[in-house]
C-alpha positions as CSV (number, residue, x, y, z in Angstrom):
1,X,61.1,-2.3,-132.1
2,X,59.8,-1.5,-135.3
3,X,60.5,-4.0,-138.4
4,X,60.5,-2.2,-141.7
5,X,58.2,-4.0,-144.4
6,X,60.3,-4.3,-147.8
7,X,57.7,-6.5,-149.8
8,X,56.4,-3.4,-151.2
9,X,59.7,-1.7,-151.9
10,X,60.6,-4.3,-153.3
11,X,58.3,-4.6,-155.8
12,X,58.2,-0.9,-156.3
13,X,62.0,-1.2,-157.3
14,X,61.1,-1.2,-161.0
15,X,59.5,2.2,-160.8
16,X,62.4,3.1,-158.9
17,X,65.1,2.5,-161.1
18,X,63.1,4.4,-163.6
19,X,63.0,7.3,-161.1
20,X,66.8,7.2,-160.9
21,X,67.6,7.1,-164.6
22,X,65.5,10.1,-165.2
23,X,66.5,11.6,-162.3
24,X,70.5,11.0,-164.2
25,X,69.7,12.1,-167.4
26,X,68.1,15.6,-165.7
27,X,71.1,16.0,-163.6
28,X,73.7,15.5,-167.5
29,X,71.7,17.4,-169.1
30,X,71.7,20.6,-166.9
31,X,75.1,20.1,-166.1
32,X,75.9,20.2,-170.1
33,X,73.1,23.2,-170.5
34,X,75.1,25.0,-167.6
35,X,78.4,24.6,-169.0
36,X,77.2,25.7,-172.4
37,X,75.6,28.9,-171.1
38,X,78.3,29.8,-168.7
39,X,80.6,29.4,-171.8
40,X,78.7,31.9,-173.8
41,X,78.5,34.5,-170.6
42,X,82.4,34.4,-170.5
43,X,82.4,34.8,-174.1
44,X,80.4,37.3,-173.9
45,X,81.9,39.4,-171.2
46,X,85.4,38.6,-172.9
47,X,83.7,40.3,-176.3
48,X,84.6,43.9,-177.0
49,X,80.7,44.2,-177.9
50,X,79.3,46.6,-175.3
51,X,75.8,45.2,-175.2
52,X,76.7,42.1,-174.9
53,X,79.5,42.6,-172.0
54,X,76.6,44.7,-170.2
55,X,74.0,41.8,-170.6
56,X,76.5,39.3,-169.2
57,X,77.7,41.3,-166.2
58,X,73.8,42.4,-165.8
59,X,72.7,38.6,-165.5
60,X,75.5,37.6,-163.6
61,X,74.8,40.8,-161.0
62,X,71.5,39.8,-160.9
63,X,71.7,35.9,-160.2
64,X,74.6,36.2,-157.5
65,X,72.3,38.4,-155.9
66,X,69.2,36.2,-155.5
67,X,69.5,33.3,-153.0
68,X,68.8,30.2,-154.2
69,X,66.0,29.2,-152.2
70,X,64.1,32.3,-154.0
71,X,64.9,30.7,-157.3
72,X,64.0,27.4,-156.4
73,X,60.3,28.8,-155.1
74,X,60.3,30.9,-158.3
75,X,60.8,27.9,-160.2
76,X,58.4,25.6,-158.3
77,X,55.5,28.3,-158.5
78,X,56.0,29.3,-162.4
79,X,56.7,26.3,-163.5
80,X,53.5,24.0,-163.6
């Protein structure tokens, strides 16, 4: 059986901890960013502003129609 080396995890576990804290303060931050911006859609489709009722339902319509792995590659290929 195969015994799992941990001296280099171990000292590796500073660069770890960094990668978890950023990886924390991505996750808040597009938690917040996606509260906010599903806020403004539901203002938006609430409005009596035709523009702005069509542009919500529009992006909505469009997103739910997308599956996320196509966003995700989207993302990973535009994005450099």
């Amino acid at each position: 059986m195969h015994h799992f080396n941990w001296s280099g995890v171990i000292g590796a576990l500073p660069t770890l901890w960094m990668g978890a804290i950023i990886t924390l303060q991505i996750t808040v931050l597009a938690i917040v960013v996606g509260i906010i911006w599903g806020t403004v859609l539901a203002l938006f489709r609430l409005s009596g502003v035709k523009p702005l009722q069509w542009f919500a339902s529009l992006y909505v319509t469009i997103f739910c129609s997308i599956p996320l792995v196509m966003v995700l590659l989207w993302f990973f290929l535009i994005v450099p």
